[in-house]
KEBAFI-53587 format. One line per 3 residues: number of its first residue (from 0); for each residue x negated, y, z of C-alpha. Coordinates in pm, whole numbers, plus 50000, padded with zeros to 5 digits. Example, Ala and Ser with C-alpha at 12.3 -4.5 7.8 and 13.67 -1.06 7.14 Angstrom:
BEGIN
0> 48770,49550,50780 | 48633,49894,50714
***
This chain:
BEGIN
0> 06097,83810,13342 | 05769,83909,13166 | 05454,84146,13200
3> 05420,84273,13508 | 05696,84129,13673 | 05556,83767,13600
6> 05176,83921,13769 | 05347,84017,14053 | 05512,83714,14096
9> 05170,83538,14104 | 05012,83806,14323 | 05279,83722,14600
12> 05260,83352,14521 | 04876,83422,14637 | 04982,83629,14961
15> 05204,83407,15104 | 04978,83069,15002 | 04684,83256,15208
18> 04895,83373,15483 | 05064,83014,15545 | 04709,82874,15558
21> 04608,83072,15819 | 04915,82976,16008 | 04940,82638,15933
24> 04579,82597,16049 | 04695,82778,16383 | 04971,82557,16436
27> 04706,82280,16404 | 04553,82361,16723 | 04873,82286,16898
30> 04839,81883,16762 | 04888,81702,16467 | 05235,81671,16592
33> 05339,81959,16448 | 05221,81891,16081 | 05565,81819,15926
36> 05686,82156,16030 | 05423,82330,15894 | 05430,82106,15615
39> 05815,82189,15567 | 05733,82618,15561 | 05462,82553,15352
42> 05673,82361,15068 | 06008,82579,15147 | 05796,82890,15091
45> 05600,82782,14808 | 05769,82522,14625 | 06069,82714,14420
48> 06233,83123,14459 | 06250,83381,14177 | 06084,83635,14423
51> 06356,83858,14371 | 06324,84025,14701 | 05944,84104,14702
54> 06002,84235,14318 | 06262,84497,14450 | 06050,84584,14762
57> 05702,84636,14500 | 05919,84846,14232 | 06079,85050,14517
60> 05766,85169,14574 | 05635,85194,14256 | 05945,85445,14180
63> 05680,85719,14342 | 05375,85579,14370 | 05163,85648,14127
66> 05000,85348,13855 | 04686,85380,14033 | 04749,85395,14407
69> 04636,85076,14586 | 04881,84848,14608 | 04756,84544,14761
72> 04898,84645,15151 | 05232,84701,14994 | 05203,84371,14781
75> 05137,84201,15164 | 05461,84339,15301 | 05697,84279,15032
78> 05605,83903,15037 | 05718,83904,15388 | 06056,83921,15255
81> 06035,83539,15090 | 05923,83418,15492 | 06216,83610,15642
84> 06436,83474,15320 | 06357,83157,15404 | 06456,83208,15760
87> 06810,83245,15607 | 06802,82965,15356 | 06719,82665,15595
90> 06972,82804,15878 | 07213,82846,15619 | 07150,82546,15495
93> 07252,82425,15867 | 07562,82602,15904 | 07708,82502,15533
96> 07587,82096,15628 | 07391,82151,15283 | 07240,81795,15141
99> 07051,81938,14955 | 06823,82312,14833 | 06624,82309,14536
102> 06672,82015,14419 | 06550,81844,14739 | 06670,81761,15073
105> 06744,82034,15311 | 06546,82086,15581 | 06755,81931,15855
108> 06794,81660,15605 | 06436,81543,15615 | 06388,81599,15965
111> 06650,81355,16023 | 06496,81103,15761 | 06185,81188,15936
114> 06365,81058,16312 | 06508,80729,16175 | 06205,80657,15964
117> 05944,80690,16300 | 06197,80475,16492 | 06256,80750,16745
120> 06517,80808,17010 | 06838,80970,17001 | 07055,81095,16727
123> 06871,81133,16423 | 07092,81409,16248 | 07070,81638,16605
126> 06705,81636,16608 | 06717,81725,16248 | 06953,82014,16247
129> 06737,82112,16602 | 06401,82111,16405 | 06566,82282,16121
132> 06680,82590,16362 | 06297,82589,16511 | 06170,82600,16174
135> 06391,82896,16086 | 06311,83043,16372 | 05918,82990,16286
138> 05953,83132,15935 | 06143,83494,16124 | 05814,83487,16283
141> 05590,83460,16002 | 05808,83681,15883 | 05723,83990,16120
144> 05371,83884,16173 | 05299,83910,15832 | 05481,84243,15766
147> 05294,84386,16044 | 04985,84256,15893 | 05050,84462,15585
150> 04833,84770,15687 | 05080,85005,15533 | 05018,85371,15497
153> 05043,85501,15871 | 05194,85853,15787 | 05520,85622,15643
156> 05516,85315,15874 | 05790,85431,16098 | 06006,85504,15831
159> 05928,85149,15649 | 06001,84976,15996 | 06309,85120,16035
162> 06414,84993,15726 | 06253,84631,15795 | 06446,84634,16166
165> 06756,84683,15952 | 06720,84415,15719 | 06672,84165,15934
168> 06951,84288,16120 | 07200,84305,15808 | 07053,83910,15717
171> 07190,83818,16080 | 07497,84027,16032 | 07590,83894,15688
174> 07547,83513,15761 | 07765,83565,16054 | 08080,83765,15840
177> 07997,83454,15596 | 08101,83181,15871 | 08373,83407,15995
180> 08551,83458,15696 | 08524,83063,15668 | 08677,82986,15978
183> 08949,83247,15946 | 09078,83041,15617 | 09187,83288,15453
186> 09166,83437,15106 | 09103,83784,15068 | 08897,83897,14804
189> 08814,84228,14999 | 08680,84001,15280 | 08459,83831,15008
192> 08326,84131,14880 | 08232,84284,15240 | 08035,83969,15284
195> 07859,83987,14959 | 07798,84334,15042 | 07621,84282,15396
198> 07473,83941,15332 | 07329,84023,14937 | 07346,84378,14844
201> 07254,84543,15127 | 06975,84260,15189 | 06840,84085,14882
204> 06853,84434,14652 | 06915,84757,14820 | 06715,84712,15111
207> 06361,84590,14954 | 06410,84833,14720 | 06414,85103,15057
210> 06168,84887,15213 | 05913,84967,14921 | 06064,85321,14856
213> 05991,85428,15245 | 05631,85296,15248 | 05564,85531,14978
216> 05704,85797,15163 | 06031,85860,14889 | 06225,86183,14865
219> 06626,86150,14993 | 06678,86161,14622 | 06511,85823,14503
222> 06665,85686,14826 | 06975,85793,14677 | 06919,85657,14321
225> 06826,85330,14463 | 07123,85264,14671 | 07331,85367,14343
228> 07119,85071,14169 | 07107,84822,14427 | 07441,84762,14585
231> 07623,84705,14267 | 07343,84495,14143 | 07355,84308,14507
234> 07698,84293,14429 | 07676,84127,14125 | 07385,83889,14215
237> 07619,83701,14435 | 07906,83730,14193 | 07651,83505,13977
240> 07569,83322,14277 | 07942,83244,14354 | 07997,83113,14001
243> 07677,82850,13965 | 07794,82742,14293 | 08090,82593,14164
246> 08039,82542,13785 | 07626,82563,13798 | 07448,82263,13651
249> 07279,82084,13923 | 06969,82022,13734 | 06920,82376,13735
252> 07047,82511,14068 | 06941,82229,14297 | 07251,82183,14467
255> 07526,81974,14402 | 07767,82013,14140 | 08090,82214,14254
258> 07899,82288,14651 | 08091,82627,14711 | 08396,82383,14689
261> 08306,82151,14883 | 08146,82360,15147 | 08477,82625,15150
264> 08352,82910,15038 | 08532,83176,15029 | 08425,83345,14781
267> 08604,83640,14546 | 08613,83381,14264 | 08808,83153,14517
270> 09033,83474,14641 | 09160,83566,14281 | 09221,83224,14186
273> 09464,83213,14475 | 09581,83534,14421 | 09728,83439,14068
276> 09752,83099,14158 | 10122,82931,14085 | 10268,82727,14402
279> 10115,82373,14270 | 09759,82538,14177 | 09801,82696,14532
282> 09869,82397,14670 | 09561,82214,14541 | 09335,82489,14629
285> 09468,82496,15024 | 09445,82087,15055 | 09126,81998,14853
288> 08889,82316,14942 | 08635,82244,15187 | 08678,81896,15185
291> 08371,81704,15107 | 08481,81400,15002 | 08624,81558,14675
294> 08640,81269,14345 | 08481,81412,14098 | 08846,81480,13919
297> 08958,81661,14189 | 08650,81907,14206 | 08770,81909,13817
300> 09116,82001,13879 | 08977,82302,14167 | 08735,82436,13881
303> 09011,82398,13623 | 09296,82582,13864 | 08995,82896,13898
306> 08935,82894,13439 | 09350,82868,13423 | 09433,83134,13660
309> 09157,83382,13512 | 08951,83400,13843 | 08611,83292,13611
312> 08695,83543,13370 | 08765,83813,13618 | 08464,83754,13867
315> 08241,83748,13500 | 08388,84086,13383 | 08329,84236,13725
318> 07946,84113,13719 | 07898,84288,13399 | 08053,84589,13540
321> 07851,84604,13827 | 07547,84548,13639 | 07647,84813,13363
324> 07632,85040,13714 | 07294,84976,13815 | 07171,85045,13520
327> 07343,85372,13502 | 07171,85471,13785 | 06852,85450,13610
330> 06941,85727,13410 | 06703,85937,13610 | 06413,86134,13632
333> 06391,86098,13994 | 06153,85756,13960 | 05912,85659,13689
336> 05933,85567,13377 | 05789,85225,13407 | 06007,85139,13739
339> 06324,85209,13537 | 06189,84947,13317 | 06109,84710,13519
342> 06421,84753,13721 | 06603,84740,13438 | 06441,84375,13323
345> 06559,84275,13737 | 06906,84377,13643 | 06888,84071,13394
348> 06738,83855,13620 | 06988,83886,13886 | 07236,83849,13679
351> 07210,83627,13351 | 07024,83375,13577 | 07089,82920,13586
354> 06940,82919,13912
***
C-alpha cells in the first residue's frame, strides 16, 4: 500500500499512540500495579496490524465526502476499530490456546511468564488466561471511549452508532459461530463460509466501510455499492487468512507454522479437502487435526492431503473470484473517483498479503 493509504496509516498510528497515553496515564493512578497491562495494550495496539479496518472505515467515508472536508474526527473513530480489533485478537488468542501473535507471545502467555517469574501464588497459566480476558475486556473499553470521543458530525451520529453497536455485536457473534463450528467437528464448507462471513466480512470490511459511509451521511446507494465490495472482499480476506494459517511462513505471519492445524480449524480449505478426500487422506485428516502435538511430518502429510485433493487450489481460485467481485463493484459512479482507487489498492492488500 502506497500514497495515501501509507499517510493514513501513520495518522492512525498517531491517534491511537495519543489516546493510549492518556489512558495508560489514567490507569496509573490506580498503582503501579497495573503497569504490565497497560504495558501489554500499549504494545498489542501499537506494535504490528496492517490497519485494514480503520482504512475501510476512512475510505467509506471518503466515498462522499468531499477532498476537503475535515477529516480529523472521522480519522479518531476509525482508529477505534484497531482497540476493539484487538479486543478480538487477545480473546481469541485465549480460546484457540495460541503460543504465540505476531511473532511474540500471546497475551495470556506473558501474563503467565509474568506469575511464575514474580514467584506468585496459584496457577500460573489461570492467572494468565484471567488477565488476558481483563485485558480484552479493557481494550472493548478503549474501544467505545474512544469512538465516542470522535466528535463526529451530530446530524449523522445516530446513524454511525448504529452501525458501531452492530459491529461489535457481529465481532461477538462471529467468534462464537467460530468455536461452535469447532466443537461440532464437523466439516462443512457452508458452515466455514457463514463464519467467515459474520466474523470477517461483515466485520473487518463491510462494516468499517458503513461505519465511515454513515458518518458522512451516505445515500442507500453507496451503502449498497459498499456491501457489494465488502463482503466478497471479507470473504476473501479470510480465504487468505485460512491459507497462511496452514502453509504461511512463520517469519512472516507470527504464528506457528501449520497453527490452523493444530488449533482445528475448520476452515473451507479444511472442508474441501475432506470433501474430495479418499478414505486414507480422510482418515489422516479426522485423527491428526487439532492435535497439537503434530511431528513436523505429520503437519506435512495434513498440508500435503489439502495440495493432493485440490482444496489449496480451490480455496485460491475462489479468493480471486471474490476479489474479481469487489472490484466489480467499483464500477460506479455512486462514490469518488479517488475512493475507487484506493479501494481498489485494499482489494490487493487483503488479498495478495504474507501476513
Amino acid at each position: 500500500m502506497t500514497g495515501p493509504i501509507d499517510a493514513l496509516i501513520a495518522r492512525v498510528d498517531s491517534a491511537l499512540a495519543d489516546f493510549l497515553a492518556g489512558r495508560t496515564a489514567s490507569l496509573s493512578e490506580v498503582g503501579a500495579d497495573l503497569a504490565p497491562l497497560a504495558d501489554a495494550a500499549r504494545a498489542f495496539v501499537l506494535d504490528g496490524g496492517k490497519r485494514l479496518r480503520p482504512s475501510f472505515a476512512y475510505w467509506g467515508w471518503r466515498t462522499v465526502a468531499p477532498t476537503s472536508a475535515d477529516d480529523r474526527s472521522l480519522v479518531t473513530a476509525a482508529a477505534s476499530l484497531e482497540l476493539l480489533h484487538a479486543c478480538a485478537l487477545v480473546h481469541d488468542d485465549v480460546m484457540d490456546a495460541s503460543q504465540t501473535r505476531r511473532g511474540r507471545p500471546a497475551a495470556h502467555v506473558a501474563f503467565a511468564t509474568l506469575h511464575r517469574a514474580s514467584g506468585w501464588t496459584g496457577d500460573p497459566d489461570v492467572f494468565g488466561a484471567s488477565a488476558a480476558i481483563l485485558l480484552g475486556d479493557l481494550l472493548l473499553c478503549w474501544a467505545d471511549a474512544m469512538f465516542s470521543a470522535a466528535a463526529l458530525d451530530p446530524a449523522h451520529l445516530p446513524g454511525t452508532r448504529l452501525v458501531w453497536d452492530e459491529m461489535r455485536q457481529l465481532v461477538m457473534a462471529g467468534q462464537y459461530l467460530d468455536v461452535l463450528v469447532q466443537a461440532r467437528g464437523d466439516f462443512s464448507a457452508a458452515d466455514a463460509l457463514r463464519v467467515a462471513k459474520y466474523k470477517t466480512s461483515k466485520y473487518t470490511v463491510e462494516g468499517p466501510l458503513h461505519l465511515g459511509a454513515a458518518a458522512a451521511g451516505a445515500s442507500h446507494e453507496v451503502v449498497a455499492v459498499l456491501s457489494d465490495y465488502g463482503l466478497p472482499l471479507g470473504e476473501a480476506f479470510q480465504l487468505r487468512d485460512d491459507v497462511l494459517g496452514v502453509f504461511g511462513d512463520p517469519s512472516r505471519t507470527g504464528k506457528p507454522a501449520g497453527d490452523d492445524l493444530l488449533e482445528g480449524k475448520r476452515t473451507l480449505l479444511v472442508a474441501v479437502a475432506m470433501n474430495q478426500a479418499g478414505p486414507d487422506q480422510a482418515q489422516l485428516l479426522r485423527r491428526y487435526l487439532g492435535d497439537r502435538s503434530l511431528t513436523d511430518d505429520r503437519l506435512a502429510a495434513l498440508r500435503e492431503v489439502i495440495v493432493s485433493t485440490g482444496a489449496l487450489e480451490q480455496v485460491e481460485q475462489r479468493i480471486a473470484l471474490r476479489a474479481d467481485e469487489a472490484r466489480k463493484a467499483l464500477r460506479t459512479d455512486a462514490i469518488s473517483d479517488d475512493a475507487k482507487a484506493a479501494l481498489d489498492a485494499l482489494v490487493a492488500a487483503a488479498t495478495e498479503r504474507h501476513t
